[in-house]
C-alpha positions in Angstrom: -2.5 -37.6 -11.8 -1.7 -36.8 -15.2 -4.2 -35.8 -18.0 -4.9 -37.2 -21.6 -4.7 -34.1 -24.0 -6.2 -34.6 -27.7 -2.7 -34.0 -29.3 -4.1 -32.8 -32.8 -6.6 -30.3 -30.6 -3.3 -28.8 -29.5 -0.7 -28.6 -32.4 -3.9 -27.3 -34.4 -4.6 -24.3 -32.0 -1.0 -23.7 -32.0 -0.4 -23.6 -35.3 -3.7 -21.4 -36.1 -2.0 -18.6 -34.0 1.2 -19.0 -36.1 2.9 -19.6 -32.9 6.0 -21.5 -32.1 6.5 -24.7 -29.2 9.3 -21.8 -28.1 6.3 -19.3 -28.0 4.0 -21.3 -26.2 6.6 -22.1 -23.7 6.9 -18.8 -22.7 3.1 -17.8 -23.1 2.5 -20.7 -21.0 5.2 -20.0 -18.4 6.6 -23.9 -19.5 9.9 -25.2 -21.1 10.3 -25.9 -24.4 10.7 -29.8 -24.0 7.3 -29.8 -22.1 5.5 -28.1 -25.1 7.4 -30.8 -27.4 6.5 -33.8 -24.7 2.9 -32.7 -24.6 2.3 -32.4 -28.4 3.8 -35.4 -28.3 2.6 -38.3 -25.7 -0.3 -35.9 -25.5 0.1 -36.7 -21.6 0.5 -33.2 -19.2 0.6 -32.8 -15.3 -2.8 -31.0 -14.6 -0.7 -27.7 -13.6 0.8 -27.6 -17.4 -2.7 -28.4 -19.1 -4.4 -25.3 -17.1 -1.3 -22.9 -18.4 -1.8 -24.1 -21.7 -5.3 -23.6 -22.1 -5.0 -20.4 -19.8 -2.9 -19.6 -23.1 -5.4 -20.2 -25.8 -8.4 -18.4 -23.4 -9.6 -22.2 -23.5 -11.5 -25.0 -20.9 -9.4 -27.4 -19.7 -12.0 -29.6 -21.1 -11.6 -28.4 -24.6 -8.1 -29.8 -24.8 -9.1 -32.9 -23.1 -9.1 -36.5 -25.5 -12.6 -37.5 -25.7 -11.6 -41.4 -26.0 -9.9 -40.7 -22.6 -11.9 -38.2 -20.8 -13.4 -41.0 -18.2 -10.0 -41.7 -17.4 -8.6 -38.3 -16.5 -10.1 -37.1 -13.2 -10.7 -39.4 -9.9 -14.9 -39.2 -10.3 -14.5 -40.4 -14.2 -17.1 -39.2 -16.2 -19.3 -38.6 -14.0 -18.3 -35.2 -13.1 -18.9 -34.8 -17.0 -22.4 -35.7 -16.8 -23.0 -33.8 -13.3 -21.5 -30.4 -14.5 -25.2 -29.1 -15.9 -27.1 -30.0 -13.5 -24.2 -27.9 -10.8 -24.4 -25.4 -13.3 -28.1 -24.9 -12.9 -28.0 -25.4 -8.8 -25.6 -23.0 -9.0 -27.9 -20.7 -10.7 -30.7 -21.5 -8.5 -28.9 -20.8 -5.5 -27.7 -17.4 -6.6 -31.1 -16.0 -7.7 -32.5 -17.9 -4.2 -29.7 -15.7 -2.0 -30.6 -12.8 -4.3 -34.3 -13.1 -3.0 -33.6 -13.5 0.5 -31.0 -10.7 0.7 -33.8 -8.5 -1.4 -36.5 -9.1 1.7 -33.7 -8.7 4.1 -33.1 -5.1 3.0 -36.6 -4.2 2.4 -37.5 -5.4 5.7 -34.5 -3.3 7.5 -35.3 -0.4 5.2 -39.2 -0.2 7.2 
């Protein structure tokens, strides 16, 4: 499923590192017409959008259009409005594991 990229987002970090469609191409590991499609249609193959923004040091969501966002994965914007509250289960989780692996070795240390 394709992805909805905020077109000015990416000519404007292009352009702020003085680099080329050709030089994005190649940092991106892309061809040249991609680059030029993408600026564009502002329309990329999830594969292309991750080497771009692995090429800026970016979030996918970053480069993401806002008006579309709902539109670009299968869970909408949900996944949007989920991703804090992951974040912090996530968190909670780890600092739980650390705790239990903690006991764990203080108890086999006895």
């Amino acid at each position: 499923m394709d992805m909805q990229l905020n077109t000015e987002k990416l000519k404007q970090l292009r352009e702020h590192r003085a680099w080329s469609q050709s030089h994005l191409a190649d940092v991106a590991g892309v061809s040249l017409r991609t680059v030029q499609r993408v600026e564009k249609s502002g329309v990329a193959s999830p594969e292309t959008v991750k080497a771009i923004c692995a090429s800026y040091s970016i979030d996918v969501s970053d480069l993401l259009d806002q008006k579309n966002a709902g539109s670009n994965t299968a869970f909408g914007g949900e996944m949007a409005i989920a991703r804090p509250w992951l974040n912090s289960l996530a968190i909670k989780y780890s600092v739980f594991a650390f705790i239990v692996a903690f006991i764990i070795a203080f108890a086999v240390s006895y």
